[in-house]
C-alpha positions in Angstrom: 22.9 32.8 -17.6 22.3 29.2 -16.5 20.6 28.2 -13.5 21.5 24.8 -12.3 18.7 22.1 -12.4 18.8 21.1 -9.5 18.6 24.9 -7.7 16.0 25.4 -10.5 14.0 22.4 -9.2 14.5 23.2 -5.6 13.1 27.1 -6.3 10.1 25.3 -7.6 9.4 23.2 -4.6 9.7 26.4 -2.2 7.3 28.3 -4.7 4.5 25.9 -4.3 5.0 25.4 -0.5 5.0 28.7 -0.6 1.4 28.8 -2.2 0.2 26.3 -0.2 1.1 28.1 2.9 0.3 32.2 2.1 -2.7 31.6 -0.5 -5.9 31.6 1.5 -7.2 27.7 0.8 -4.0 26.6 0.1 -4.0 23.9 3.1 -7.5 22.6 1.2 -5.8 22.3 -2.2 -2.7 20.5 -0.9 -5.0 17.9 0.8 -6.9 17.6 -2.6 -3.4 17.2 -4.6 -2.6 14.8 -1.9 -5.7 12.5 -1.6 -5.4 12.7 -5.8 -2.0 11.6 -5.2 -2.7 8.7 -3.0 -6.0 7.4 -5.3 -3.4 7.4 -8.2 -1.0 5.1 -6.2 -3.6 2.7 -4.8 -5.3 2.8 -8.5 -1.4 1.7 -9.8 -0.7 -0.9 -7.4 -4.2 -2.9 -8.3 -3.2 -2.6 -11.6 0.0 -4.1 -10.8 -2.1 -6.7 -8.7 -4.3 -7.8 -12.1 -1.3 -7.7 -13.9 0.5 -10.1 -11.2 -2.7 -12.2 -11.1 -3.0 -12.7 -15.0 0.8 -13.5 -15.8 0.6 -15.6 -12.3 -2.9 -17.5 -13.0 -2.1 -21.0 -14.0 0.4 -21.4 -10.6 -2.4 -20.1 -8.4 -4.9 -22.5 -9.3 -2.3 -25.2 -9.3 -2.4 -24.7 -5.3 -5.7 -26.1 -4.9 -8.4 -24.7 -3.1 -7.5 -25.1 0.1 -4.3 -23.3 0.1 -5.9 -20.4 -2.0 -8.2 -19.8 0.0 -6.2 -19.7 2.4 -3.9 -17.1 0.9 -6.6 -15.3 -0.3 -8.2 -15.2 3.0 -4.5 -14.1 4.3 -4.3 -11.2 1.9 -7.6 -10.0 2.8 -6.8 -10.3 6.6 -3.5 -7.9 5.6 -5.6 -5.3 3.6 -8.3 -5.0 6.6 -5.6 -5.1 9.0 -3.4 -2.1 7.4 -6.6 0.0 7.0 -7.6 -0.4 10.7 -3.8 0.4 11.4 -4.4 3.6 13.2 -7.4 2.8 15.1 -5.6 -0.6 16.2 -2.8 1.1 17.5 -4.8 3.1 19.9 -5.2 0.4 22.3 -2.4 -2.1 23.9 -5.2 -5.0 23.1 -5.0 -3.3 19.4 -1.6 -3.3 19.1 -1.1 -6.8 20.1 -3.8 -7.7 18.0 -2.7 -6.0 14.9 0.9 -7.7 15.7 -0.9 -10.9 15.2 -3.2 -10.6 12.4 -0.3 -9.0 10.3 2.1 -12.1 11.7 -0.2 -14.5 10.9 -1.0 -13.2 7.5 2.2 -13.4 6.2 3.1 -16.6 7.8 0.0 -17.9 6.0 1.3 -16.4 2.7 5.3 -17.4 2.9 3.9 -21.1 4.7 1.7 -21.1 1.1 4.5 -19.9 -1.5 7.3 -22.2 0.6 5.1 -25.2 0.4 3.9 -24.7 -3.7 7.6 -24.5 -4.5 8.6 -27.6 -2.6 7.9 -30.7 -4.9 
């Protein structure tokens, strides 16, 4: 007897929630899998980054170093920004702030990119 893949795969999804929710700890392991999870992704997309970086070198320091430091400091505005997300957004002053720093990031990034194609 064959069981279909994808009933097979959706058995094995309800088995681990399953786990998670009737093993004792299970809510402690799932936040483990999850944070592992989440280090993996962040590790991947600054790997990407490098990788975007190294191919992408010779055109970055062709924009001078006034416009990369500006779109370096622009990226770094974005990173902070996104990590203070959730204690931003806890205030109307935060939320209008975040709105702005996240605005004027990646004006400052498209305004850079726009202007090192144009020639």
């Amino acid at each position: 007897m064959a069981i279909n893949k994808n009933v097979r795969n959706v058995a094995i999804v309800l088995i681990i929630a399953a786990l998670v929710v009737l093993l004792p700890g299970g809510g402690k392991g799932a936040t483990v899998a999850t944070q592992a999870i989440s280090l993996a992704f962040l590790a991947s997309i600054a790997w990407v980054a490098s990788l975007m970086y190294r191919e992408h070198r010779t055109a970055i320091y062709a924009l001078g170093e006034t416009r990369r430091a500006i779109l370096y400091a622009a990226i770094g505005v974005a990173a902070i920004t996104l990590t203070a997300t959730q204690r931003m957004w806890n205030s109307a002053g935060g939320e209008i702030a975040w709105f702005v720093l996240m605005g004027g990031s990646i004006y400052a990034v498209v305004a850079i990119v726009l202007q090192a194609r144009k020639y």
